[in-house]
Backbone bond lengths (Angstrom), bond angles and torsions (degrees), N, CA, C in turn:
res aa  C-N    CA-C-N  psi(-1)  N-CA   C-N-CA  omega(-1)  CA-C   N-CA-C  phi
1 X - - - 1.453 - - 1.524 108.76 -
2 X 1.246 94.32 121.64 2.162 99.02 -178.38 1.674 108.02 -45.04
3 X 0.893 116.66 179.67 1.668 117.56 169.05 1.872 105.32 -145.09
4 X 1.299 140.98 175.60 1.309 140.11 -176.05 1.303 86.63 -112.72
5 X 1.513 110.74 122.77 1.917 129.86 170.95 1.681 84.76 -101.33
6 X 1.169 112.67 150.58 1.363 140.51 142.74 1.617 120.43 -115.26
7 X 1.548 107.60 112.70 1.365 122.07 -167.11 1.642 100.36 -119.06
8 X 1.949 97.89 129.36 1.143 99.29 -169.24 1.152 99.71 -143.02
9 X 1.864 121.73 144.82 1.049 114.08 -179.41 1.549 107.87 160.17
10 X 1.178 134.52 -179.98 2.049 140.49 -153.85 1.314 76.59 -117.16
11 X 2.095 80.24 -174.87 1.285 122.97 -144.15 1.579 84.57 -162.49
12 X 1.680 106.17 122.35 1.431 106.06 163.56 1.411 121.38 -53.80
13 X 1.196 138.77 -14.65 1.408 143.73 166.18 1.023 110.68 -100.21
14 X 1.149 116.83 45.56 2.016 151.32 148.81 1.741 93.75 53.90
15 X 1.601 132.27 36.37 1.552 113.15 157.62 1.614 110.36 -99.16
16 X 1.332 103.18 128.31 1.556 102.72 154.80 1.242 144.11 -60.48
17 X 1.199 139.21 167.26 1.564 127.47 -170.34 1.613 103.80 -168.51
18 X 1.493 106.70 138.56 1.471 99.64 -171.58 2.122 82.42 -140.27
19 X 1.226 120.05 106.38 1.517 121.24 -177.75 1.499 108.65 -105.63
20 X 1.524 126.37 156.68 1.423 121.11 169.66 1.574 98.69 -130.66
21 X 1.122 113.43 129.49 1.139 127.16 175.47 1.820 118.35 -135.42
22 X 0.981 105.37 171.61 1.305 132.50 -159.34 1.607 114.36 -107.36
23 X 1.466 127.03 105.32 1.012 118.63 -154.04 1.527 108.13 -159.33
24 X 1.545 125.04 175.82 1.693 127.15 -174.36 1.128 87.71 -101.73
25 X 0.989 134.73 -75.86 1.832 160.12 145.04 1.255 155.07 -74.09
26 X 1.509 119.46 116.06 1.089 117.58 168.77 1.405 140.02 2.62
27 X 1.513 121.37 -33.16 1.139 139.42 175.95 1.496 123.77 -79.23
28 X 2.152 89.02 -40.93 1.508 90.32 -165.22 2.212 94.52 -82.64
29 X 1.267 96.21 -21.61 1.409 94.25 -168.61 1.705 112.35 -67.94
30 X 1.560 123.16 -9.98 1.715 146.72 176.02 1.598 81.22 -75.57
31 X 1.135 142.36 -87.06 1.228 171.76 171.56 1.630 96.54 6.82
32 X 1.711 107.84 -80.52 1.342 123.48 159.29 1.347 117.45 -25.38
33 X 1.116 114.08 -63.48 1.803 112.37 -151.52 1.739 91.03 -82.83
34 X 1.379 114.56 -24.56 1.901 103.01 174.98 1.303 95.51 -56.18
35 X 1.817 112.41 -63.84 1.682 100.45 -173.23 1.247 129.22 -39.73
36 X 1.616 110.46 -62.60 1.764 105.05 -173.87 1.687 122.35 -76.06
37 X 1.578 93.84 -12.19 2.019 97.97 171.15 1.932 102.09 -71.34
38 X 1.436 115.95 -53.74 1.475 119.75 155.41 1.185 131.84 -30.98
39 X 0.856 113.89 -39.15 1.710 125.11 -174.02 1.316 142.00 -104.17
40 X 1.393 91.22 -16.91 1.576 112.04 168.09 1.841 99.37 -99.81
41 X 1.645 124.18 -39.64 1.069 125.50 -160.67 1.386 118.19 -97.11
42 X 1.525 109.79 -2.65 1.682 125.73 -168.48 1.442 109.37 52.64
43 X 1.390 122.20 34.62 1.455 134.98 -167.52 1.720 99.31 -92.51
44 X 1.405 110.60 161.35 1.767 113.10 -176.86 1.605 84.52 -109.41
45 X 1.102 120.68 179.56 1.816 134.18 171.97 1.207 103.82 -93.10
46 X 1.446 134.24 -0.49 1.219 125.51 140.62 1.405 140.72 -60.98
47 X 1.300 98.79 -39.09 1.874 119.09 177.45 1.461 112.04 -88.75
48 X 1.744 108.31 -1.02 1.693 101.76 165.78 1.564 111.58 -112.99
49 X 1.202 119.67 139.77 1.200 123.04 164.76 1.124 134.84 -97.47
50 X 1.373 163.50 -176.17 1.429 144.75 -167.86 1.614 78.16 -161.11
51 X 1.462 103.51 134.18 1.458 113.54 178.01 1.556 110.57 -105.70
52 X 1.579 112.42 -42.89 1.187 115.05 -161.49 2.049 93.25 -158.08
53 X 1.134 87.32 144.54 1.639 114.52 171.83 1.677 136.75 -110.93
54 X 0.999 136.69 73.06 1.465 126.20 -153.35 1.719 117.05 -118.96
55 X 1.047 97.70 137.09 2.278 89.06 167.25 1.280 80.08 -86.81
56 X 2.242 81.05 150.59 1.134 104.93 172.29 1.734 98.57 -128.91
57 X 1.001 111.88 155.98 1.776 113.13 -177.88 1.672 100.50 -99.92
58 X 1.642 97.04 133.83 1.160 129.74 -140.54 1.851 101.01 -53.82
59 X 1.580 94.51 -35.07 1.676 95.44 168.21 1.388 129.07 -78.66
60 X 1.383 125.78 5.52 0.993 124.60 160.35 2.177 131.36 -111.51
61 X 1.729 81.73 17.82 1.453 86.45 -177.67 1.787 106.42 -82.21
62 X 1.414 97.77 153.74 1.160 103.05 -166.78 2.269 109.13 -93.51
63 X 1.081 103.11 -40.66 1.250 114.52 154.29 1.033 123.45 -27.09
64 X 1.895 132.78 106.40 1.625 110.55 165.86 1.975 115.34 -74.28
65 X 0.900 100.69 -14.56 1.640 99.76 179.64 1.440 100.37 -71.71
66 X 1.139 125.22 -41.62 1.561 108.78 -166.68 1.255 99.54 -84.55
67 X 1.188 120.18 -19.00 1.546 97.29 165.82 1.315 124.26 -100.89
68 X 0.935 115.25 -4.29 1.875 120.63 144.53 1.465 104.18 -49.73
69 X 1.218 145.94 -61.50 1.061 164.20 -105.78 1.744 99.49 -112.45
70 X 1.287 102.14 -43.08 1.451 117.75 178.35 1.276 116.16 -68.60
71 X 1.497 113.22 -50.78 1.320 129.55 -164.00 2.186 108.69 -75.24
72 X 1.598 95.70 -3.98 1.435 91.24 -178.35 1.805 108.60 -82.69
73 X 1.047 145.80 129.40 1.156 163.52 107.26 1.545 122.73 32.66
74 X 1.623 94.00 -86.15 1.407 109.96 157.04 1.981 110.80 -178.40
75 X 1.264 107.97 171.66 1.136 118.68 -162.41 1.909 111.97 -123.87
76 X 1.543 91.20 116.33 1.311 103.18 173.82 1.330 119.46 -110.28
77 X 1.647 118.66 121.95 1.143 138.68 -155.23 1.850 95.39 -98.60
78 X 1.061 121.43 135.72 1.627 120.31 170.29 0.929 109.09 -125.28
């Protein structure tokens, strides 16, 4: 069952970033925030840093997607 990570942390071109994502693990949820901090920011995983990693309980995420995201059941692909 996924859990809500909150990943927080800079950018050598001094922006902050605080993301919640949706994840098995700690690892895969570091993983995430390189991609979408990368990808939205044209940033390398060198120029991002990750300060801190935390679960957050599902009622206190700040994200409406991840908690859309939570609240699904399961997913049937056709």
């Amino acid at each position: 069952m996924p859990k809500i990570y909150r990943v927080v942390g800079d950018t050598t071109t001094g922006m902050k970033f605080r993301l919640e994502v949706t994840a098995e693990k700690p690892h895969d949820a570091i993983e995430k925030a390189f991609s979408l901090i990368g990808s939205r920011h044209r940033l390398r995983r060198v120029q991002i840093r990750i300060r801190e990693v935390s679960v957050v309980p599902p009622e206190e995420a700040r994200s409406e997607e991840v908690k859309l995201l939570m609240a699904v059941d399961k997913v049937i692909k056709y």
